[in-house]
Every structure is written in structure tokens, then in C-alpha cells.
Kinemage of the C-alpha trace (Angstrom):
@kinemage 1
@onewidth
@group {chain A} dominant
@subgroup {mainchain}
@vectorlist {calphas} color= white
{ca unk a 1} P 18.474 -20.855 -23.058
{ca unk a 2} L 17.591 -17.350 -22.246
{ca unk a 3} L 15.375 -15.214 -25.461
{ca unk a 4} L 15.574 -11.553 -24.778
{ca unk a 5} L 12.430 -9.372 -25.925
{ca unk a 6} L 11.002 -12.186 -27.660
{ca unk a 7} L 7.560 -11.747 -29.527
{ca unk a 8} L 4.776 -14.189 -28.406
{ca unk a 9} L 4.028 -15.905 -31.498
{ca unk a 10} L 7.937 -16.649 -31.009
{ca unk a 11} L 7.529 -17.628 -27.529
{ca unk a 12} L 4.804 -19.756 -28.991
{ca unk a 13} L 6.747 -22.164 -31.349
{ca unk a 14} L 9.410 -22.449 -28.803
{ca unk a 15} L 9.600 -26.516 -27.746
{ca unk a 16} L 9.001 -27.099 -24.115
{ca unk a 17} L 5.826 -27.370 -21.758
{ca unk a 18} L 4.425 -24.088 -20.005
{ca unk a 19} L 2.984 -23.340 -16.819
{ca unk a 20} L -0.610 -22.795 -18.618
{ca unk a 21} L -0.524 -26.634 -19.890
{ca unk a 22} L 0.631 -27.864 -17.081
{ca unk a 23} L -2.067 -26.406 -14.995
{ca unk a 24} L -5.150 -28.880 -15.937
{ca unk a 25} L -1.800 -31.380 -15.067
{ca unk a 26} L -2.037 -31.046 -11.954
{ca unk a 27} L -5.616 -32.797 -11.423
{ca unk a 28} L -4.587 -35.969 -13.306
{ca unk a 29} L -3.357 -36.653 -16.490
{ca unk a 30} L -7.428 -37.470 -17.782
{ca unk a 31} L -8.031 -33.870 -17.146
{ca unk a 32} L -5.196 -32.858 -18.712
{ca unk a 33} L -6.161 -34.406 -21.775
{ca unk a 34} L -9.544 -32.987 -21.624
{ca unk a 35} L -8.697 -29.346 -20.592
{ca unk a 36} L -6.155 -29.735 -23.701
{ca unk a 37} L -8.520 -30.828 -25.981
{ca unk a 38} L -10.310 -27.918 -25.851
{ca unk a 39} L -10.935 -24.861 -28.503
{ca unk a 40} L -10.556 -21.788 -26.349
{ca unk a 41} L -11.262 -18.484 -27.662
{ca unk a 42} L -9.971 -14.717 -25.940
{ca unk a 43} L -12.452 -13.349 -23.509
{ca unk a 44} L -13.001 -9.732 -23.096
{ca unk a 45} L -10.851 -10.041 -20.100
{ca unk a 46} L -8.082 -11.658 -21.536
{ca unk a 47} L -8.032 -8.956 -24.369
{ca unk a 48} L -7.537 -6.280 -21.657
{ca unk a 49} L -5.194 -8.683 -19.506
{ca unk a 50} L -2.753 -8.824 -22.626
{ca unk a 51} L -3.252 -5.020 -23.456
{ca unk a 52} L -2.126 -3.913 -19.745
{ca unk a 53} L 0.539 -6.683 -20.195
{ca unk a 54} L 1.899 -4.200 -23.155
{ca unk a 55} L 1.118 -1.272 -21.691
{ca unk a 56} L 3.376 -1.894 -18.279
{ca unk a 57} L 5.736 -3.696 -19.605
{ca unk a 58} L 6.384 -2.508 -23.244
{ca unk a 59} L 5.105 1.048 -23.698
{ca unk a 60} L 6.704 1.551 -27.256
{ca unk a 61} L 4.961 -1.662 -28.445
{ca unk a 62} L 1.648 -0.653 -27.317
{ca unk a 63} L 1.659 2.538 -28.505
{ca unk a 64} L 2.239 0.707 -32.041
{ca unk a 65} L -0.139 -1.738 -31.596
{ca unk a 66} L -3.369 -0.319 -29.886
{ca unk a 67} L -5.245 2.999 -31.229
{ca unk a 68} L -8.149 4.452 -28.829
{ca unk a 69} L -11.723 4.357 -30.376
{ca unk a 70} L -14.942 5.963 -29.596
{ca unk a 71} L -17.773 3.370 -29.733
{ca unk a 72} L -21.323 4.147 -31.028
{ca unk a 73} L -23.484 5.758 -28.002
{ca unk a 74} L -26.540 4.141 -26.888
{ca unk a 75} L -29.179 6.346 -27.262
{ca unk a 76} L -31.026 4.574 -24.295
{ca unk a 77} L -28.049 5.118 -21.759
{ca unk a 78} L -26.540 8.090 -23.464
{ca unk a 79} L -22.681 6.316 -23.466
{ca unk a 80} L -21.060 4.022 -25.482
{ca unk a 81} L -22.119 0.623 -26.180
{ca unk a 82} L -20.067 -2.344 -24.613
{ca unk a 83} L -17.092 -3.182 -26.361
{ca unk a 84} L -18.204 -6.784 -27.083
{ca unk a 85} L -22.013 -6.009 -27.761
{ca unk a 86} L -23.185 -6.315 -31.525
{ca unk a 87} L -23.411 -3.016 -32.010
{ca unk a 88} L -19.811 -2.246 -31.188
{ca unk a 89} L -18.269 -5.422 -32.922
{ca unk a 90} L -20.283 -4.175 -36.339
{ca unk a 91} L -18.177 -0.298 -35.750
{ca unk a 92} L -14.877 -2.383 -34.709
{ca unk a 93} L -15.339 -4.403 -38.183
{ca unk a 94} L -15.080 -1.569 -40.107
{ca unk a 95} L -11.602 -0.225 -38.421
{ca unk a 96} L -8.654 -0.533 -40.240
{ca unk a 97} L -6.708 -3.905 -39.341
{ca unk a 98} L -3.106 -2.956 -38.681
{ca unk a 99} L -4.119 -1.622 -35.459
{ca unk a 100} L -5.774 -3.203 -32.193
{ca unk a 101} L -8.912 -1.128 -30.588
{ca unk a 102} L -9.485 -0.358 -26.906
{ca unk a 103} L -12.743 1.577 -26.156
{ca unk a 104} L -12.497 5.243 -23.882
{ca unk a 105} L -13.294 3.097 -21.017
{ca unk a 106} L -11.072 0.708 -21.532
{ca unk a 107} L -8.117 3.468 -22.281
{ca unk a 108} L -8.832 5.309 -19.335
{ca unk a 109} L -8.379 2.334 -17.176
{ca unk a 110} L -4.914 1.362 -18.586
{ca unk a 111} L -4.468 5.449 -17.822
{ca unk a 112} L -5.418 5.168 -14.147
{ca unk a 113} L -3.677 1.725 -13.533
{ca unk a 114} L -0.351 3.574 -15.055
{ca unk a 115} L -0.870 6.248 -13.223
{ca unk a 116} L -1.127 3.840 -9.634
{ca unk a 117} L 1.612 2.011 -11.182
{ca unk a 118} L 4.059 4.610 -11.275
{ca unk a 119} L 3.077 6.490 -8.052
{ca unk a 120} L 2.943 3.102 -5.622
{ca unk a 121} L 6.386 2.899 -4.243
{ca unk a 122} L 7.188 -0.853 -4.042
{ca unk a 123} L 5.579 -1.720 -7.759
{ca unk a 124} L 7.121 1.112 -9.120
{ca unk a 125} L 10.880 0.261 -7.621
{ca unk a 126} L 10.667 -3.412 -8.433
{ca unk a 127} L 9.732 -1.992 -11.993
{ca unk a 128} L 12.299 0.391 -12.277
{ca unk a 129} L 14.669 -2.849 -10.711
{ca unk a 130} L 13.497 -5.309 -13.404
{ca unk a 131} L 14.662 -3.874 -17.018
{ca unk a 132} L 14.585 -7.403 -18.787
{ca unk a 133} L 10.670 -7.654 -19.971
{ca unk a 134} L 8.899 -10.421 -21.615
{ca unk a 135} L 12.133 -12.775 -21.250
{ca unk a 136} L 11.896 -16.189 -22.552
{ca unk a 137} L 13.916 -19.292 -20.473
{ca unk a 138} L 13.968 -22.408 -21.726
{ca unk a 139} L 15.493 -25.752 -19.662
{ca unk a 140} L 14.699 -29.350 -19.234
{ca unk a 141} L 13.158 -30.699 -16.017
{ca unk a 142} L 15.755 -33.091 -14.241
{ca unk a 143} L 13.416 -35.345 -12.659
{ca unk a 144} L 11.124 -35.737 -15.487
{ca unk a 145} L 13.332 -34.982 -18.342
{ca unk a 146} L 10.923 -33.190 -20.161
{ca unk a 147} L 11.816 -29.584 -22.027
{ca unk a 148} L 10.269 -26.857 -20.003
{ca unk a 149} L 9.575 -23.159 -21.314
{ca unk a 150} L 8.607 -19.836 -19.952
{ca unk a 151} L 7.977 -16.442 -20.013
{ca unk a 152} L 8.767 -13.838 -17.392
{ca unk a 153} L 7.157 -10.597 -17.348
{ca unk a 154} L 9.985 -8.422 -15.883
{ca unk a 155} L 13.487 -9.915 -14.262
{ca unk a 156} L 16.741 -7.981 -12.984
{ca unk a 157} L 20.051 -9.081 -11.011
{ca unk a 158} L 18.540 -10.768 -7.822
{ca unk a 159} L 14.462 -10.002 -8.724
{ca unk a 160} L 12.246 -11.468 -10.694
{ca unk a 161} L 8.377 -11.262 -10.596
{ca unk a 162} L 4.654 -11.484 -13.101
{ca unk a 163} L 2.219 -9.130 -13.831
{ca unk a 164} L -0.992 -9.762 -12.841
{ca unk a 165} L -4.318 -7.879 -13.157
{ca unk a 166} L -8.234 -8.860 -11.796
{ca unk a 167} L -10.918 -7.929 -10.662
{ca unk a 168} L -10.983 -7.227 -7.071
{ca unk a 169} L -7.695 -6.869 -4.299
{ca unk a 170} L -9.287 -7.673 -1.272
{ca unk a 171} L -5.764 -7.180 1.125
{ca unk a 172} L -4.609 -3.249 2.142
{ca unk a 173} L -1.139 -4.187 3.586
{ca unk a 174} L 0.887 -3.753 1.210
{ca unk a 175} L 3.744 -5.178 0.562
{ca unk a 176} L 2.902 -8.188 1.953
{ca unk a 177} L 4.082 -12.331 1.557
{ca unk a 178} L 2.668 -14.209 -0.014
{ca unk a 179} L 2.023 -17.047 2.981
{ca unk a 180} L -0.722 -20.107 3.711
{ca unk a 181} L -3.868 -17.554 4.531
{ca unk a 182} L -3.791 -15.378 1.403
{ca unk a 183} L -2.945 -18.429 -1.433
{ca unk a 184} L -6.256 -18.790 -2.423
{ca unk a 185} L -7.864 -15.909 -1.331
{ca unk a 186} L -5.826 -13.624 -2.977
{ca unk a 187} L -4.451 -15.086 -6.691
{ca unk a 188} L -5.504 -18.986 -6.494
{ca unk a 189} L -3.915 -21.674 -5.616
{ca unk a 190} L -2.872 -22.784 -9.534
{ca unk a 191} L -1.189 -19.592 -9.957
{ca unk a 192} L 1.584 -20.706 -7.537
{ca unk a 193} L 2.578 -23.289 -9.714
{ca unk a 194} L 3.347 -21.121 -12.027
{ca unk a 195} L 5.455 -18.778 -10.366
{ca unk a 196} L 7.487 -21.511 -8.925
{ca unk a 197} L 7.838 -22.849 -12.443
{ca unk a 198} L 9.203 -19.384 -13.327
{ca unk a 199} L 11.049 -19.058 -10.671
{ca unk a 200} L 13.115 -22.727 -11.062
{ca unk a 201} L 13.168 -22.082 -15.075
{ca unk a 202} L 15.537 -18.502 -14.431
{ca unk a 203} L 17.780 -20.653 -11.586
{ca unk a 204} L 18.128 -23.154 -14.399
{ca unk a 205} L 19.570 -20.695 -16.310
{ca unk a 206} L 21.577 -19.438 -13.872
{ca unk a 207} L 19.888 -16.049 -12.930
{ca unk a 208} L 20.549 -15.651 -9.054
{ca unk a 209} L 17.138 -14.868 -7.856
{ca unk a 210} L 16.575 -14.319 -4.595
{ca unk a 211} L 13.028 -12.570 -4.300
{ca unk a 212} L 9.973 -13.264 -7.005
{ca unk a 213} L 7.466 -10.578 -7.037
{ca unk a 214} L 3.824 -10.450 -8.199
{ca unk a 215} L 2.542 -7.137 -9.182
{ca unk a 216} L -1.317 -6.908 -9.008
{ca unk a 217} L -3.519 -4.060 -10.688
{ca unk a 218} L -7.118 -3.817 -10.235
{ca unk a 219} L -8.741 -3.685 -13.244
{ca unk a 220} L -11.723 -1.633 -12.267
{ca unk a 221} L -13.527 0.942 -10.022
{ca unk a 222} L -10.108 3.259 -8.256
{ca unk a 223} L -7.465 0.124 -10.296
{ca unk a 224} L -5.713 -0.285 -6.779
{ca unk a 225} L -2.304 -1.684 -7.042
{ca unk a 226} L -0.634 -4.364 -4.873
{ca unk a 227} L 2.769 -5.876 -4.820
{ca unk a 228} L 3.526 -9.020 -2.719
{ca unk a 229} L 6.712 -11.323 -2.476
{ca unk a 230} L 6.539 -15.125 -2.560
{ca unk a 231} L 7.763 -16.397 0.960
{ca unk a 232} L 9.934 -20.022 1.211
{ca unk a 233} L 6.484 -21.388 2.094
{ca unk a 234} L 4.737 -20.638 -1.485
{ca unk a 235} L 7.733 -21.432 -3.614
{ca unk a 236} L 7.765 -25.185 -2.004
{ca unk a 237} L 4.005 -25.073 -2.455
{ca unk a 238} L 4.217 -24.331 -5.900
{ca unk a 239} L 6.794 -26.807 -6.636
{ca unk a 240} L 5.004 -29.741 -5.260
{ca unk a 241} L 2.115 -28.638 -7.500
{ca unk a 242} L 4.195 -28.535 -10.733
{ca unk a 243} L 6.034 -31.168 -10.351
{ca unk a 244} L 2.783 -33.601 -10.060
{ca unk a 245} L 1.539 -31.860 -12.887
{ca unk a 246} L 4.565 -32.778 -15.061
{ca unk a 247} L 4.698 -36.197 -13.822
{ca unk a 248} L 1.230 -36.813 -14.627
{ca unk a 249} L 2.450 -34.991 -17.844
{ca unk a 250} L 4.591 -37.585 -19.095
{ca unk a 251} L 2.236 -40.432 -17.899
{ca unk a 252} L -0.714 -38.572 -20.159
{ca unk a 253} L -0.944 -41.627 -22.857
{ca unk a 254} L -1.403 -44.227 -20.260
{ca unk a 255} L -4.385 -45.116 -18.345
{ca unk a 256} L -3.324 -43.648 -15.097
{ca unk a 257} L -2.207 -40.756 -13.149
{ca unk a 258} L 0.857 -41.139 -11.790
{ca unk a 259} L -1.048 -39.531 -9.105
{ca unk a 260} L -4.174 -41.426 -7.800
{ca unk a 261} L -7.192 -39.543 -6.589
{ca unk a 262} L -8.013 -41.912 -3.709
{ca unk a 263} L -8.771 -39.743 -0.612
{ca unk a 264} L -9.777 -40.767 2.977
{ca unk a 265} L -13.274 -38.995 4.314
């Protein structure tokens, strides 16, 4: 099933596995378990990750949602304290609580990584391509039969592609495919799993994909931008990885992967 501008807490309650806990899958089903046991809590970086998310994507949501603040200044430094220092936390607990807080710094990154955004000439057309943002696709897995879910940061008629920011882009070609020397170097080898996952999920659905693009934006220092495309080579990578991962999904109550980790040194 296919959920058009869907809110994540409704994403959320949606039935069906996701790329993020099938991940730890992919190990065994023990760490599985184990990384899903865990209490996780957002990291500065995942507060920013999920601001730029609704910056790019949805500008009239964030514009709802997130207010600019000036932090106290540190009379040492003469600027503003860290966002996630005590100091700043004890100012951010006395804002009003209808509204989500980004710091000057933080606003004028989201600023500059716009501003790349719009003026880089492959992220921008695949952008201006993709008009369906934060789409939801649900399906069930053939081979293991279990309900899958997912949700795809921007799609159009043959394109499809996820957003993506960190901390450093160490590649200048650009655009470039994503092939065997850049998967770990570049976004980790995990990360294709999910954008296979994504990318089977909309051809379940029957969206006719032919390309699935990743969109990266540095998120500090000049916020250089980066688009690649996922070659034949990653998309078979990728679906090797999730589809251990949900097999040792469904074998997660038993004693066993259905996976062994037996290797010969």
C-alpha cells in the first residue's frame, strides 16, 4: 500500500519491519535481539539529521515546526554556548513547547546546505524530478512472508532516492555510482541494505523505478553536496544483505541464525 505525506508517528504504528530493525539482522538473529533490546535516545546529530530531513524535503512543515534561537554567550569564548551543554539546555527549558529550537549555528547550516542544495545541478534536478516526499510503501516479503514497511524521502515516475547528511564527503566527482570501491568508504556498507529495501518495497508497489538516488549534504565546514546513483552492483549487494537480515528475522526466537558465523582463516 502506498501512504502519501504521511506523518512519522503514522509511519510509526504502521505494521511491517523497517530497514533500521533489520539492520542489527543482518549479524545474526542474537544481535538482533540485543541491538533491539536497547533504550536509544536522539543524539545531537540525529536532531539536526531529522531537521535537514524537514527542511529539504518539507519546507512548509519546518517552517511550522522549528523557530531559530539565540543561545546564552559564553563569556569565556565570547559566542554561544553549545546547544547540548547545561547551560543551553537550562535557556531551551524555558522556551515555549509548541515549537522545536535550532541554535544560529545550527540555522545557518540548514541555510548554506539549502543554498548548495538548490545551486548543485544534479541534486537540485533529481529534487525538482521527485515531488512525492516522505512516501510510505508497505508490502510483504515473498520469500519470507513477513510484512515489510518503508519510508522514502523523495520518489517521481522512474526516480527514486534518500536523503542523507554527515559529516565529511571525501569523493569530488560528482555524480558518481555508487560501485565496490566507494561502499564503505563513502555511506557504509549497512546503508545499502536499506536502499535496496526501498528500492524492492516501491517495485512491490508497482512504481517503475529505474534509477535510486542518494543525495548527500555535508553537515559542516563549506556543507558540500553530493549526489550518486546506485549501480546493478549495489542494488544486488544490498539485497543479499537484507534478505539475511530478514531471514535471521523470522528465525529470532530460536537458538540459531539461520545464518551461521563459521568462517575459514
Amino acid at each position: 500500500m502506498i501512504y502519501q505525506n504521511i506523518d512519522r508517528k503514522d509511519y510509526v504504528a504502521l505494521p511491517g519491519v523497517n530497514a533500521s530493525s533489520l539492520k542489527p539482522y543482518y549479524e545474526s538473529s542474537l544481535n538482533g535481539n540485543y541491538e533491539s533490546s536497547l533504550v536509544r535516545t536522539e543524539t545531537p546529530a540525529m536532531r539536526f539529521g531529522t531537521a535537514c530531513h524537514s527542511m529539504v524535503l518539507e519546507p512548509d512543515k519546518f517552517e511550522v515546526i522549528y523557530n531559530e534561537m539565540t543561545l546564552p554567550i559564553n563569556e569565556k569564548t565570547g559566542k554561544e554556548y553549545g546547544a547540548e551543554t547545561k547551560k543551553a539546555q537550562e535557556y531551551i527549558a524555558t522556551l515555549p513547547t509548541d515549537k522545536k529550537y535550532l541554535s544560529t549555528a545550527e540555522f545557518a547550516t540548514l541555510k548554506q546546505i539549502a543554498i548548495n542544495l538548490e545551486t548543485n545541478q544534479h541534486a537540485s534536478k533529481i529534487l525538482q524530478a521527485c515531488k512525492k516526499r516522505e512516501m510510505a510503501v508497505t508490502w510483504t516479503d515473498e520469500e519470507s512472508g513477513l510484512e515489510c514497511k518503508a519510508l522514502i524521502d523523495f520518489c517521481g515516475n522512474s526516480i527514486a532516492g534518500d536523503f542523507k547528511t554527515t559529516r565529511e564527503i571525501k569523493f569530488r566527482t560528482d555524480p558518481i555510482d555508487i560501485g565496490k570501491v566507494l561502499l564503505w568508504e563513502l555511506i557504509g556498507n549497512k546503508n545499502m541494505l536499506q536502499f535496496a529495501f526501498y528500492f524492492d518495497g516501491l517495485k512491490a508497489n508497482e512504481f517503475d523505478i529505474e534509477k535510486f538516488a542518494v543525495i548527500f549534504a555535508q553537515n559542516n565546514g563549506n556543507c558540500e553536496t553530493l549526489t550518486a546513483w546506485l549501480s546493478e552492483y549495489s542494488l544486488e549487494y544490498g539485497r543479499n544483505m537484507y534478505n539475511r537480515a530478514l531471514l535471521n528475522f523470522v528465525n529470532r526466537d530460536s537458538d540459531q541464525s539461520a545464518f551461521t558465523n563459521i568462517i575459514e582463516i
